[in-house]
BAGU-779988 format. One record per residue (C-alpha): x, y, z; residue in one letter. Coordinates in steps of 0.02 Angstrom, whole numbers, plus 32768, in hexadecimal, padded with zeros to 4 digits. Example, Ala and Ser with C-alpha at 12.3 -4.5 7.8 and 13.67 -1.06 7.14 Angstrom:
BEGIN
82677F1F8186A82AC7FCB8165S
END
This chain:
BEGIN
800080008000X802B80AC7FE2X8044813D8040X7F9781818078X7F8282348082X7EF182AC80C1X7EF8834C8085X7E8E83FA8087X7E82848D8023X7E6285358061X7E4385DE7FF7X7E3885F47F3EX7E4485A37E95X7EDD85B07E81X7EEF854F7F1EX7E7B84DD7EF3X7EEB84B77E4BX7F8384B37EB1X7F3F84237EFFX7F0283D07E6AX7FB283E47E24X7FF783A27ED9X7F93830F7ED9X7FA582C07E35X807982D17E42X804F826A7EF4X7FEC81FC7EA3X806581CE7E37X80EE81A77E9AX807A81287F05X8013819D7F7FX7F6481737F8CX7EDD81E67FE6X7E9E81CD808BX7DF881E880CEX7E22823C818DX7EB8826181D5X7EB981DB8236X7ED78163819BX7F5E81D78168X802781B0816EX802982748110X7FAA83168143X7FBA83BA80C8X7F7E844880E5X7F6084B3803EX7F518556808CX7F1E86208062X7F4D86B380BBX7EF287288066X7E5A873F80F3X7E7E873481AFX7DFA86A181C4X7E3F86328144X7EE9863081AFX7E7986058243X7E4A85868206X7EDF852C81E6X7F2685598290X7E8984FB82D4X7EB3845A8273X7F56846C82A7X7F2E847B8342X7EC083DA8351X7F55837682F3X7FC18391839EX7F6882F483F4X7F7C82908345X802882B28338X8052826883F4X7FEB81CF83C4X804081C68339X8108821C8328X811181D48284X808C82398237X80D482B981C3X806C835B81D5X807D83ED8128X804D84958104X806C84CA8051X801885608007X802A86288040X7FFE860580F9X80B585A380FEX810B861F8098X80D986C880F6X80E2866381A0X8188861C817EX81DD85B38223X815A861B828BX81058594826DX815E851682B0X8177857A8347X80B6857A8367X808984E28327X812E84658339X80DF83C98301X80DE841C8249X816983BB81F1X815783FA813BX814A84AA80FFX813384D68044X810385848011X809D859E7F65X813685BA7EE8X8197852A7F11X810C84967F0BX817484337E9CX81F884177F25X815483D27F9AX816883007F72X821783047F8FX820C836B8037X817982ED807AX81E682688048X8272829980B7X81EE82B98141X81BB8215813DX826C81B98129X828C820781D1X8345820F8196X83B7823C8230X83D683058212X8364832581A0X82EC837F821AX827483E181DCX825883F08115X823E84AE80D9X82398502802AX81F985B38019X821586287FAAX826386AF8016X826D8776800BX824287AC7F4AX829888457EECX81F288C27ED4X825188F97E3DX825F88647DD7X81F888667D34X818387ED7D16X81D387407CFDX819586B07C8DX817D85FA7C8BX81E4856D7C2AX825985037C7DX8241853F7D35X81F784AA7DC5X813A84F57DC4X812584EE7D0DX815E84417D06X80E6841D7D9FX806584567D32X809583FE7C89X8087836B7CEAX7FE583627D10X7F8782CF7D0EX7ECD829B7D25X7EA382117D88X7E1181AC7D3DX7DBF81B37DF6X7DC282827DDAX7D3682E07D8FX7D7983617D0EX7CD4839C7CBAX7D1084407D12X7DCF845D7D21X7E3E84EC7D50X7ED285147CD9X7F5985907D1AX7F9D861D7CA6X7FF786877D0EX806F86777DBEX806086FF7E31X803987BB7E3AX80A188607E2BX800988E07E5EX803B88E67F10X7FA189207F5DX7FA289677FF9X7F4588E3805DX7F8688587FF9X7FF987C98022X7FF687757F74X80A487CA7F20X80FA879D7FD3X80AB86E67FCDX80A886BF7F1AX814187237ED5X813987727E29X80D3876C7DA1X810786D37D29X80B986B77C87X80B185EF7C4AX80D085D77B92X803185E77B29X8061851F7AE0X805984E47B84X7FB985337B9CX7F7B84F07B19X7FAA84477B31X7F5984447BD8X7EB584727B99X7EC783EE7B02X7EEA836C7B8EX7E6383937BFCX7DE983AD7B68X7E1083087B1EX7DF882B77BE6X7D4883017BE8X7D6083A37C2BX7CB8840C7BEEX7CF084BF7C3CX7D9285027C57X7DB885A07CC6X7E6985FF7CA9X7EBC86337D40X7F2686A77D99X7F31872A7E0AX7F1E87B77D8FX7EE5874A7D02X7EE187C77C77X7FA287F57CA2X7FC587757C2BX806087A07BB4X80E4871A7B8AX818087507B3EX81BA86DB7ABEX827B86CC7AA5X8269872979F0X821A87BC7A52X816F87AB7A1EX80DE87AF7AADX803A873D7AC1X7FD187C27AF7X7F4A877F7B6DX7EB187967ADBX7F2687417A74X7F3B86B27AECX7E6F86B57AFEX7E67868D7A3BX7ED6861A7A42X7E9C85A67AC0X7E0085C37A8CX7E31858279D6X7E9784F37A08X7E1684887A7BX7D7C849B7A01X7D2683F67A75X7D27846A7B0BX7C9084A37B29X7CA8854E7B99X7D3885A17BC4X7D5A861E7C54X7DEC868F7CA7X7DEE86DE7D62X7E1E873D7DB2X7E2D87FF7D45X7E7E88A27D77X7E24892D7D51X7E9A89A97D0EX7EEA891F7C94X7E4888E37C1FX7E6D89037B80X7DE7891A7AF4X7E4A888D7A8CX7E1688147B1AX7D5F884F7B28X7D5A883E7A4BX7D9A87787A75X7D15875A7AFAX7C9787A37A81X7CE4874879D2X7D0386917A27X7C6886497A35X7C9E85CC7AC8X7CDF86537B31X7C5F86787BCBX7C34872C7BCEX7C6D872F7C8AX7CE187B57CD6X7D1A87BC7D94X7D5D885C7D96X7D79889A7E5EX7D4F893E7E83X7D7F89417F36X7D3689DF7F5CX7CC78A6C7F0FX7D418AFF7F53X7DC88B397F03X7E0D8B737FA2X7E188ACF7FE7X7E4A8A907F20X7EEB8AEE7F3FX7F178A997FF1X7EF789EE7FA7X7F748A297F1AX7F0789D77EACX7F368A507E0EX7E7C8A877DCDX7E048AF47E03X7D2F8AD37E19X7D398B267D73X7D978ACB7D17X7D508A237D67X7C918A5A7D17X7CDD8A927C79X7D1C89BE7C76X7C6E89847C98X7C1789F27C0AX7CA989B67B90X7C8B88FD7BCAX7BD0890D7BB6X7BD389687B18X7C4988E27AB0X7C1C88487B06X7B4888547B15X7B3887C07B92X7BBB87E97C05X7BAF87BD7CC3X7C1988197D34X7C4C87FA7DF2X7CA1885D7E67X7D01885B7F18X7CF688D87F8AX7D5088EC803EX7CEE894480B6X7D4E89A38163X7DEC89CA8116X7E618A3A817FX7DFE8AF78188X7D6A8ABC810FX7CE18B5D812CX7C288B25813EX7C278B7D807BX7CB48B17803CX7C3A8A7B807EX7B9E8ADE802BX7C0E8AE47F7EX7C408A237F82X7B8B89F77F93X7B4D8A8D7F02X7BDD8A237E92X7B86898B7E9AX7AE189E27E7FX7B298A347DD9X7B8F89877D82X7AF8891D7DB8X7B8088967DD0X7B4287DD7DCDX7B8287C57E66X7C09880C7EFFX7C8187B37F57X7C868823800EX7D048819807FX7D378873812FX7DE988AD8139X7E5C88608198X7EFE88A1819EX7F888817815BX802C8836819FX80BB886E8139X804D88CD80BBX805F89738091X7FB389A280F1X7FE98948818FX807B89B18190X80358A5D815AX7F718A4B819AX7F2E8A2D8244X7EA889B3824EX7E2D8A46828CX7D818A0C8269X7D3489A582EBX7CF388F482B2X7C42891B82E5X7C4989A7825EX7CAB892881EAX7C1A889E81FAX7B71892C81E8X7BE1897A8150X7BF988AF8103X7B5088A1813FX7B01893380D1X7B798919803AX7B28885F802EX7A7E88988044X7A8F89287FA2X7AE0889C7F36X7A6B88197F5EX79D888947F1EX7A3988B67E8DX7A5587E87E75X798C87CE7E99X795C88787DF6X79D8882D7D97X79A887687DB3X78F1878D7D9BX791687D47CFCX793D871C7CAAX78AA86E37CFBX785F86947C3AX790A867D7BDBX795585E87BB8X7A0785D87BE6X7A9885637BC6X7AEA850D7C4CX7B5984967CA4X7B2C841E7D01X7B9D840B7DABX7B4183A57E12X7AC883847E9BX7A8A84157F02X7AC8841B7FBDX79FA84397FEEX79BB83B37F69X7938839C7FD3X78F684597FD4X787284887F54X78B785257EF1X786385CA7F2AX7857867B7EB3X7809871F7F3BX77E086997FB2X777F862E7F6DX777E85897F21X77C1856B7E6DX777684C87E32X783084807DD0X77DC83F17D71X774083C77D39X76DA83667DB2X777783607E3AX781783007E18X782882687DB2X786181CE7DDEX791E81C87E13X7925828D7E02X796882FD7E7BX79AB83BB7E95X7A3F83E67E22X7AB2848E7E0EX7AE184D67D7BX7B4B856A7D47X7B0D85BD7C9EX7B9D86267C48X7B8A86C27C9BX7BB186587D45X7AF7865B7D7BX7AC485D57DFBX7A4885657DB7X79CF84DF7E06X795D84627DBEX791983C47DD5X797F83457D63X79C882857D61X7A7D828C7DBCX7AE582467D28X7AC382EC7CD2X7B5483207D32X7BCF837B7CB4X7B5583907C29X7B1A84237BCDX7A6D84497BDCX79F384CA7BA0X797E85027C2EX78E185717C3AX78EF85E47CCCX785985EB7D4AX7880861E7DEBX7919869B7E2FX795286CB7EF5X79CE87397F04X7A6D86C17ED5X7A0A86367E8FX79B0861A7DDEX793285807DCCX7919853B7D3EX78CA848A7CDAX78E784347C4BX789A843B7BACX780183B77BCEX780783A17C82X
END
């Protein structure tokens, strides 16, 4: 038997890829997953340090592994991912029964550090690789021979994994330097992968079944390779190309978008390639430009509306979501009214709301004092959800009628709750469920939430559905017939 291994993700997709990428060079060299840490001989720990809470988190597991580990000394305990990389041996000196530490640009080195851990070689002691201090000045590097591109070109899919949905990375890192960010410290610079190796990726995951595939990176639309002859893949250029080189893929999307950077060349590829979702995540952050300028995030409200009407006006069925933090260091009670009006105006599909929390060794832990109280912080995330969720009700009532493609990802987590549209029952099929049916999500291409009563081996296919019921983050729908 194998090595078993237990492992948990924490944070976002990229971290969620990480782990995919993780897992499959495990699997093949012999580790097979566990269902509990206490069937593991390995527990990882894919963390994020992005939000205060996610960190918590993993403290608390860590915590709880204490009593494992004296049971059991030869347990080897790991924490890859930006938690281990801005945390560094601090976290061995809070948490000492952590053997393995593995920040986020150095995952390639991660089998051969849990295989020392587990040899138990005599000096070996604990196994560390982390990128260190980065140079703020270096330019923005790019993929080819380095570890993490290999980690990446080999990928493989396990024929136990579902890839109707996959996650393709196009871009390492970030060079924005935000002022509440820990991303360029954890991550390092920006690095570009080579648009073949893109490609090949989504011709491999395409050809194992993969129906939708979302482009990633931290600033997705960064994208620029530098080719050796001096020419540049611009990111539009990269859209096209994808796009033209898996024509069995049904849908393909990119997250995560900085503002100031969307070109019209990339909004004229979303519009021209058929397959690409009209879709944009596009954080706003904040609706003041006063606060804009302490985030350093290099646009003003202006110039963030002026994005929307160009997005709207070349690409007709285009979704957009936003992020906003609410309580940043001296936010006014107007700067909080302007947020909210922002959302208002761009009618965006959706926000993503979030309470700051100052993260230490970013700029606006250093500069800012954390001066708003949380009671203030949680009414002001309070209010912000309340004027996007009637936004997300208008705008979901709206497709009340139209029929909508979508993907089909599975059963619902309330399956056994009858949709509802203003409170009241939505009848989903005709003359209640059919035999063997239950309550399935979809997502239809501008990332709307769908539900509807379907068969559960219409996982991962693409469906046409009339919509007949909307809350404020959910759409209902039903097949043609039912």
């Amino acid at each position: 038997m194998g090595r078993r291994l237990y492992m948990e993700t924490f944070g976002c997709q990229m971290n969620v890829l990480d782990t995919q990428l993780v897992l499959g060079r495990l699997r093949a060299e012999g580790y097979e997953l566990a269902e509990s840490v206490e069937q593991a001989d390995v527990v990882l720990y894919n963390t994020c340090s992005v939000r205060q809470h996610a960190e918590q988190k993993v403290w608390s597991r860590l915590g709880r592994l204490r009593g494992e580990k004296k049971r059991r000394p030869e347990l080897v305990i790991g924490v890859m991912g930006c938690m281990a990389e801005r945390e560094g041996a601090g976290m061995f000196e809070r948490h000492p029964q952590v053997d393995v530490l593995c920040g986020p640009a150095e995952l390639d080195k991660l089998p051969g550090l849990l295989e020392r851990a587990l040899a138990k070689a005599e000096g070996m002691g604990r196994q560390v690789a982390l990128m260190g201090s980065r140079d703020g000045g270096r330019p923005a590097q790019h993929g080819g021979a380095d570890g993490l591109e290999q980690l990446d070109l080999s990928r493989s899919v396990s024929g136990a994994e579902d890839v109707s949905q996959a996650y393709v990375r196009i871009t390492r890192g970030c060079n924005k330097f935000c002022s509440y960010c820990v991303v360029p410290y954890t991550r390092g610079p920006e690095v570009h992968r080579p648009p073949g190796n893109i490609m090949e990726e989504v011709r491999r995951l395409a050809g194992a079944g993969a129906r939708e595939v979302t482009l990633l990176g931290q600033t997705v639309n960064r994208y620029a390779y530098r080719h050796g002859d001096g020419r540049t893949t611009s990111f539009a250029e990269l859209l096209s190309m994808v796009h033209e080189a898996a024509p069995g893929l049904a849908r393909l999307r990119f997250v995560t978008s900085y503002p100031r950077d969307f070109t019209d060349e990339a909004l004229a590829a979303m519009r021209d390639c058929s397959r690409i979702c009209g879709y944009l995540h596009v954080p706003a952050q904040s609706g003041s430009d006063r606060i804009l300028k302490m985030m350093n995030r290099g646009y003003t409200v202006g110039e963030y509306r002026e994005l929307v009407e160009r997005a709207r006006s070349m690409v007709s069925d285009v979704s957009i979501a936003s992020d906003f933090i609410v309580g940043f260091p001296t936010e006014t009670e107007e700067d909080h009214e302007a947020s909210m009006e922002l959302i208002r105006h761009c009618r965006f599909k959706n926000s993503f709301v979030f309470k700051y929390s100052a993260r230490p060794g970013t700029m606006a832990a250093k500069r800012y004092k954390d001066d708003i109280p949380e009671a203030v912080k949680r009414r002001r995330n309070s209010e912000v959800l309340a004027v996007q969720q009637t936004v997300c009700l208008e705008n979901n009532r709206q497709m009340i009628g139209k029929r909508v493609a979508v993907i089909v990802e599975g059963q619902s987590k309330l399956a056994s709750r009858q949709g509802k549209s203003d409170g009241e029952p939505v009848q989903l099929t005709v003359g209640g469920r059919r035999a063997g049916q239950t309550q399935l999500i979809a997502r239809a291409r501008g990332d709307q939430i769908v539900c509807f009563d379907g068969l559960p081996e219409l996982k991962g296919r693409i469906l046409s559905l009339e919509i007949v019921g909307a809350e404020g983050l959910t759409l209902f729908g039903r097949l043609a017939g039912s």
